[in-house]
N, C-alpha and C positions, 0 to 999 in steps of 0.2 A: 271738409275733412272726412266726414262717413264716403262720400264719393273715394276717394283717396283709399280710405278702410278696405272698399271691398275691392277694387284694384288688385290691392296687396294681398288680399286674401286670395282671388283666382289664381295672382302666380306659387301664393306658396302650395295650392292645392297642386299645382303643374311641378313643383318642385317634388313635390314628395310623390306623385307618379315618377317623377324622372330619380328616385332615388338621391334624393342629395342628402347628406349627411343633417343629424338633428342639428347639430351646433348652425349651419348655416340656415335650415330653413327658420331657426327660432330668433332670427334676422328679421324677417317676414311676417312679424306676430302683429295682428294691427292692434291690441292692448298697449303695448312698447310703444307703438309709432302715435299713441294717443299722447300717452306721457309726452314724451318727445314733443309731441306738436305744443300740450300744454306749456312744457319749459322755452321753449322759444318764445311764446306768448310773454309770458312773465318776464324775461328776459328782456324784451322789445319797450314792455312798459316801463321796466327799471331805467333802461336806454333814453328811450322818449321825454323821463322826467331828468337825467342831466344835462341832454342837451339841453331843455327850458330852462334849469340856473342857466347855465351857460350862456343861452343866449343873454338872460338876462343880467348875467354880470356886461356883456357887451356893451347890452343899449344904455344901461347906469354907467358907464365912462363917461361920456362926456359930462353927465351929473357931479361923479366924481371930483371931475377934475375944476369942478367951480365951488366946489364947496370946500371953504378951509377950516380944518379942525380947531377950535378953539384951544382946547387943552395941548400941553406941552405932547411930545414924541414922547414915547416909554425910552423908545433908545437913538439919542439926537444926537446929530452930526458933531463931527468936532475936526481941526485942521490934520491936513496928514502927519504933519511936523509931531503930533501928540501923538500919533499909536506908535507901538511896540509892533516886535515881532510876535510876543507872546496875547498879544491882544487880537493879534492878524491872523493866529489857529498857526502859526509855524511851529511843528515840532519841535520838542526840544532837542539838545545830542546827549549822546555822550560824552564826558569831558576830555578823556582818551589817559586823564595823571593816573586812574586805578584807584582813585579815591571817589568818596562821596562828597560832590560840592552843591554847596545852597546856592537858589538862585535858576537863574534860567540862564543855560548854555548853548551856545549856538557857536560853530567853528565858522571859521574862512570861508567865503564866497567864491566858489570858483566858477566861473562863466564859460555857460558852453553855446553850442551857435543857436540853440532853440532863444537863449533868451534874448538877442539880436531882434528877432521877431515881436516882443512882444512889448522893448520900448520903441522900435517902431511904430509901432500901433497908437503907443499911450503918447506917442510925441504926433502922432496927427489931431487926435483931439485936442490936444494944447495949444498947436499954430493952426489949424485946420477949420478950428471950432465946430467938430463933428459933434455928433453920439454916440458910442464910439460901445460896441458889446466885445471884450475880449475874454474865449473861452481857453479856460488852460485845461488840459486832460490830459490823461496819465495813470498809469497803476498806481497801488497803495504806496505811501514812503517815499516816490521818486521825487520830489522835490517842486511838486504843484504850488504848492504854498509857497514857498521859500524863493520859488523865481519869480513869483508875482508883487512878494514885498519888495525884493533886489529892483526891479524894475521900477515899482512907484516911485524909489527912493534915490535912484539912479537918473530918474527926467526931471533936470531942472524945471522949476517953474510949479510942480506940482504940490510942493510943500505947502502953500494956502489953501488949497483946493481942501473943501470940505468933504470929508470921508466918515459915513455910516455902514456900520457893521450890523445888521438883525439877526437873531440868533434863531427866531424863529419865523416860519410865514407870515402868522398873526402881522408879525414888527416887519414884515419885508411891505406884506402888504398896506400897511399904513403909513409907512415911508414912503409910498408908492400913490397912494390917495393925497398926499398933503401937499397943497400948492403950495407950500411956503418951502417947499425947496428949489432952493434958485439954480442957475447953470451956474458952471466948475464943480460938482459934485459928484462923488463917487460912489458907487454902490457895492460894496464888497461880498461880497456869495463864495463863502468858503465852503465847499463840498454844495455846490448849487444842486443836486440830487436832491437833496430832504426840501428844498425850499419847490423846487418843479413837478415832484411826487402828488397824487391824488388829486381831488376836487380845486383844493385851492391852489394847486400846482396848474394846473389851468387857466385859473383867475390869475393869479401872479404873471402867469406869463404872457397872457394878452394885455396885460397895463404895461411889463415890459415893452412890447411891442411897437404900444401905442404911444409910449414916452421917449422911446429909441426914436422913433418919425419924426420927432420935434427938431426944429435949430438945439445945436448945443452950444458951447460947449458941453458935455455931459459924457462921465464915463460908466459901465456898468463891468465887472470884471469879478469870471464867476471860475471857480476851481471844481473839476469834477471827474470822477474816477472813468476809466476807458467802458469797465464795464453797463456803468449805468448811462452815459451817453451814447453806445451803441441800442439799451434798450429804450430810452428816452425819443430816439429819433428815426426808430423803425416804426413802418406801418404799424397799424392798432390791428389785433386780430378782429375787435369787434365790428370795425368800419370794414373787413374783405368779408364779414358774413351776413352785411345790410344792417349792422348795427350803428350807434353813433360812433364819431372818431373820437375816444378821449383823451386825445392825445394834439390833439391838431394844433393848438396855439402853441404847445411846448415844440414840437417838432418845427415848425416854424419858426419862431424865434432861433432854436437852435441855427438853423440851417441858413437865417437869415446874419449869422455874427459876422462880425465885419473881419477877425480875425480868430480862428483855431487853431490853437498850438499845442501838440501833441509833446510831453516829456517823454524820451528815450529812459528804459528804465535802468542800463545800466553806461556807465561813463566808457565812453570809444579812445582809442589809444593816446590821442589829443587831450582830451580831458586830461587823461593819467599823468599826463609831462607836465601840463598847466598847474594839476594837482599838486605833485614834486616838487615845482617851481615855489610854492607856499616857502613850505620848508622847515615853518616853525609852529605849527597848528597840531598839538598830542592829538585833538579828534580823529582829525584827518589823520594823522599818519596811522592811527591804531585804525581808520577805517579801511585805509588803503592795506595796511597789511592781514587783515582779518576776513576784508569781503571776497565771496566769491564770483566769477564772472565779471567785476568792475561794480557789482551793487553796492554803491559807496553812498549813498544817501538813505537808501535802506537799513544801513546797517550802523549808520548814525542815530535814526531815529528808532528802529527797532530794539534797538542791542540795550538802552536807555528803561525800557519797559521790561525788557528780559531781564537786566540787573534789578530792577527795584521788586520784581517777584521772584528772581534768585534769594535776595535778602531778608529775603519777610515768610519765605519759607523755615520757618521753625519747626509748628507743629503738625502732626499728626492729618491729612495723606501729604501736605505737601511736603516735608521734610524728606521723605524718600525719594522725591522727586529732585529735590536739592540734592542726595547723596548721589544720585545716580551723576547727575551734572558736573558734582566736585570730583566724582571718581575720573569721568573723562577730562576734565580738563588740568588734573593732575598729571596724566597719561600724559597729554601733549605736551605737558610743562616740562618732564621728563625725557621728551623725546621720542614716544609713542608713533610712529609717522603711517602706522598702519590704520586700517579701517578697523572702527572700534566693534566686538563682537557684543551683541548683546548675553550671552554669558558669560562671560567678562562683567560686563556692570552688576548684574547681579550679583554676582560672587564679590564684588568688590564693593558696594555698597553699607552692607553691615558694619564695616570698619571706619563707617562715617556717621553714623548714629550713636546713641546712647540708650543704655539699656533696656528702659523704657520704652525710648519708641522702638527697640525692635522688638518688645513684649505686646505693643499695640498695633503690629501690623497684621494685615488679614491674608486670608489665601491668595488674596488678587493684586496685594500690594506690589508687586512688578512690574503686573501688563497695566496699573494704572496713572504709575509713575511715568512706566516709558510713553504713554500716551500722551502725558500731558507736558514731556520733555518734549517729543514731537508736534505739542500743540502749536501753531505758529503768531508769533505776535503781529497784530496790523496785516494780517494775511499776508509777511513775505517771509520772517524769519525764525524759527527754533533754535532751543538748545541744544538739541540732536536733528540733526538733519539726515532723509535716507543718502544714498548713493543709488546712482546712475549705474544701469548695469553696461557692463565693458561694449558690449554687441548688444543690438537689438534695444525692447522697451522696456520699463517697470524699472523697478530698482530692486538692488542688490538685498534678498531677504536677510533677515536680522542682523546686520550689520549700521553701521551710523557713524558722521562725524559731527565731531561738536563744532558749535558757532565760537569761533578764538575770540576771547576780551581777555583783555590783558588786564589782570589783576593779582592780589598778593592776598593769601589771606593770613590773616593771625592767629597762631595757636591748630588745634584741631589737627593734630601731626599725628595722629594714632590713624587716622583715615588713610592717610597718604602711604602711610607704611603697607598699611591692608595691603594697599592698592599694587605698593613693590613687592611686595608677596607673591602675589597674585605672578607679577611680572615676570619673577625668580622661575616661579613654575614654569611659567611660557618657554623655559629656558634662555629667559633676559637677564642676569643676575645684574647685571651693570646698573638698573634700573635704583638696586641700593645703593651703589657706587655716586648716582648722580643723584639722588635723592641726601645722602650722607654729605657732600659737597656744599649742597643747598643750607643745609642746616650750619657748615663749617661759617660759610661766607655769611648765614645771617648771627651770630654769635652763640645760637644753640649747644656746644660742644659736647654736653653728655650725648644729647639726641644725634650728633653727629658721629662719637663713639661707636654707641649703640647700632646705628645703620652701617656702618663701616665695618664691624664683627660679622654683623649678619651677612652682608657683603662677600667678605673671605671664606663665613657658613655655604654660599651660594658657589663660590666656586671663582671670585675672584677678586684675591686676600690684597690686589696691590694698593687698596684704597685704604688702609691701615696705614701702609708705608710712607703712603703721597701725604694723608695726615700729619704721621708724626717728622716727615720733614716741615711742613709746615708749621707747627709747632717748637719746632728748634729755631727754624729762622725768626720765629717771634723771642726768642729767649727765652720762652717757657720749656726749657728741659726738662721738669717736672712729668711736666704733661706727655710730651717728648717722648719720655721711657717708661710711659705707662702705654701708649700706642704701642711701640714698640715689642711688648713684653704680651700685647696680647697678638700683633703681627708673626710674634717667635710660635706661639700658641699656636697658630693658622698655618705656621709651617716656611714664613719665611723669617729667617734670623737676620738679615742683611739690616734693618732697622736697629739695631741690639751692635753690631760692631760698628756704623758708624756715626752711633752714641758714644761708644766707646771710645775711640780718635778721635770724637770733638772734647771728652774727656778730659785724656792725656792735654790737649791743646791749651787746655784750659788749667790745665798743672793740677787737676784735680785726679790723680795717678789710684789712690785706692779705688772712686766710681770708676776708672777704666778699667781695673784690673774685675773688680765685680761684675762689668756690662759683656767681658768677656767671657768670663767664667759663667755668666748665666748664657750666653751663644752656643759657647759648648756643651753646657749640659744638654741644651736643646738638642742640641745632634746636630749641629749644620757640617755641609758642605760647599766648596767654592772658591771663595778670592781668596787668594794664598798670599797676600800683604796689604795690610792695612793703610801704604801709604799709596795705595791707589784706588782709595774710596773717599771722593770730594764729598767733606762737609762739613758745616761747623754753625755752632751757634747761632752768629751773627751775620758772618756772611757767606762764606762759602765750608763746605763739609770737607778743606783740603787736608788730608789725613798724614801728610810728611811730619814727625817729632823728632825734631833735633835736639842737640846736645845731650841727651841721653840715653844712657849707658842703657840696655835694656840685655836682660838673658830668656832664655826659652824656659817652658815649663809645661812639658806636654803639649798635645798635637791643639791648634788654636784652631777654632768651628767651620774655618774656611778653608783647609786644608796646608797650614802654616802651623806657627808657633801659636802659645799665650803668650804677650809679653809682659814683662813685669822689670821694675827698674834693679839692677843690680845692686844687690846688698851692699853696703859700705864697708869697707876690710873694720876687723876687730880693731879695738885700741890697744894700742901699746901695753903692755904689761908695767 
């Protein structure tokens, strides 16, 4: 090394005659290249001492495998016939009703060509009598799990076949030392990452190795993300710098499966029709309508996590995070179809709190909110997602669209209104019009009053009108000619005369003579005969009154008469 030293010292001295800059020549320090040489040292021992386990988990193999554990497994096999899906790490779903149901949900199986592959496999081991390593990978959500249990469950023959699940190395690797497990058995490695990770991730995977070489029959069938089997099966950095390979028997083994099947991460147009073809699964259909690009098992098992921390957001930061979420998804419920602004949420957010928590929020309550709307669940989906910009990369600055789940909430209508407020402004006014609608059809009726004034306040009063016909065809003319009178209010009287002619129809001749007398005072103008304004109580608003006598009585609101029924001649003397 001193030889090395002074080396390095004559060029940096030739350096600094040649003028080279300090930063490079301080390159050339031979203090640093002592360090340096020490940390490689260090380095090479730490090196040195795992290959020694290593080897010596090796040569203890065949020890291993003659020694049988006395004591029971921590965690022992049992027939395939006995596990669940929820035992087998399959995600749960969504249930797609917009309720919360007990229990573990899981939709329709729809089969795509990957899974083809993979009871292939599991059907060679059964007539074959292989060993049979089937690696399934895939991004987060796409349905690793879920095609692996479909598959067990799907090859006849399989259902006695003994099947062990270990939840951790400890239990994989003792499962793996214990002669007492016979052939037809299965080894389940759901997320096999955490099981082939570090020291004993090594171990583990050369008794793989070594138990794979045997006659089987025997299966071993391991689920694992795209990301961590590309780092799992690439060169070690340590073994290209003359270090140990720590990595060697994992890479191996991988490299050695007898099948890998890659999950596409979202469903190809096939899928989509196969999906369709269900036809009676709410999951699915709410996934199919909600996910974006075909991500339909994503958004099965995502959207599952996203509601159960939608709902449990009460308190204080996360409540604001919930307002932020109900403001947008109120937006779309309404009809929103544009990209949501994030000032917009802000502004609309306080009308989904209570007073309290917007007396507890801090300066930062916003960008903290929208951060953790943005947070993604299972690395694929959010409650606000960015947008794509139209041309070119990055996404579209403060802008976001929400993740659609179809859901109803209860009560909490002072939010919703903010939120049409807010809308009104945008110069949406309709936004109360279909919000006001919402409240009619759920039985709400003041609240549906109430947004249907404000409506007519916004600049479009015909939601008043469509009301109080609604209201007559249910026989509530009560109510009726209370819309009506605040319709007249807002400046359209036409609800107010064809009260009136359902009135008269109804032989109730004083209420018509008054529903016209208040038209008029309104001031209207317009239809110049009553018997051409369809409507009536019960079924139709058709305004023709026969067999009576009627006389005029000043100009009527429409640009006709008032009618009124002709006095009866005096009696007789």
């Amino acid at each position: 090394m001193e030889i090395l030293v002074r080396v390095i010292g004559g060029i940096r001295q030739a350096a600094v005659r040649a003028a080279v800059t300090d930063q490079d020549a301080a390159l050339l320090d031979g203090h640093r290249w002592r360090e340096w040489h020490a940390d490689v040292n260090r380095a090479r021992v730490r090196d040195a001492e795992r290959e020694r386990r290593a080897r010596k988990a090796m040569a203890d193999l065949g020890g291993v495998d003659t020694r049988a554990p006395r004591a029971p497994l921590a965690e022992p096999p049992r027939p395939v016939r006995l596990w669940t899906a929820a035992q087998l790490g399959v995600h749960p779903s969504i249930s797609g009703t917009g309720e919360h149901t007990q229990g573990f949900t899981v939709p329709h199986y729809v089969e795509r060509p990957h899974d083809q592959d993979v009871r292939q496999t599991l059907h060679r081991a059964l007539t074959g009598g292989e060993s049979v390593l089937v690696v399934v990978r895939g991004g987060s959500c796409t349905g690793k799990t879920r095609s692996a249990y479909e598959a067990l469950n799907a090859v006849g023959g399989l259902a006695d076949w003994d099947l062990v699940r270990p939840h951790t190395q400890g239990g994989a690797l003792e499962t793996l030392a214990d002669t007492r497990s016979a052939p037809r058995t299965i080894l389940w490695l759901d997320d096999a990452h955490h099981f082939l990770s570090g020291h004993q991730g090594e171990e583990l995977a050369a008794l793989l190795y070594s138990r794979l070489s045997r006659p089987g029959p025997a299966l071993v069938i391991a689920t694992m993300w795209d990301t961590w089997f590309a780092e799992l099966t690439r060169d070690s950095d340590d073994a290209a710098l003359g270090g140990a390979d720590l990595r060697r028997h994992v890479r191996a083994l991988l490299g050695h499966a007898t099948v890998t099947v890659r999950i596409p991460p979202r469903f190809e147009p096939d899928d989509l029709r196969r999906l369709d073809a269900l036809g009676n699964d709410p999951a699915l259909a709410v996934a199919r309508q909600s996910s974006r690009d075909g991500k339909i098992t994503q958004t099965l098992a995502a959207g599952l996590q996203l509601a159960d921390r939608y709902a449990a957001a009460h308190e204080p930061p996360a409540c604001y995070t919930r307002a932020l979420v109900t403001a947008a998804m109120d937006a779309c419920r309404l009809g929103w179809n544009a990209p949501l602004p994030d000032g917009f949420l802000r502004d609309a957010a306080p009308g989904y709190l209570s007073d309290d928590q917007r007396t507890a929020a801090g300066p930062d309550w916003f960008e903290t909110a929208l951060a953790a709307a943005r947070t993604r669940v299972q690395h694929v989906a959010a409650a606000l997602e960015p947008l794509p910009r139209p041309h070119g990369m990055g996404a579209l600055p403060g802008v976001y669209a929400v993740l659609a789940e179809t859901r109803e909430r209860a009560g909490d209508h002072r939010g919703a209104e903010q939120m049409a407020r807010l809308a009104a402004e945008a110069e949406d006014p309709s936004a109360y019009a279909m919000l006001a609608w919402t409240r009619e059809r759920a039985g709400n009726q003041e609240n549906a009053v109430r947004l249907a004034r404000l409506a007519a306040a916004a600049g479009y009063p015909h939601t008043l009108r469509e009301l109080a016909e609604s209201q007559a065809r249910a026989g509530n003319l009560h109510g009726a000619e209370r819309l009506a009178r605040f319709a007249a209010r807002a400046g359209d009287h036409f609800p107010l005369y064809r009260l009136a002619v359902a009135r008269e129809r109804a032989g109730d001749l004083e209420g018509a003579e008054r529903l016209h007398l208040l038209a008029a005072r309104a001031g209207a103008g317009g239809v110049t005969d009553h018997r051409f304004c369809p409507m009536s109580p019960v079924t139709h608003w058709d305004g023709a009154v026969k067999d009576r006598p009627l006389v005029t009585d000043g100009q009527h609101p429409y640009g006709g008469h008032v009618f009124r029924p002709k006095a009866p001649p005096p009696a007789p003397p």
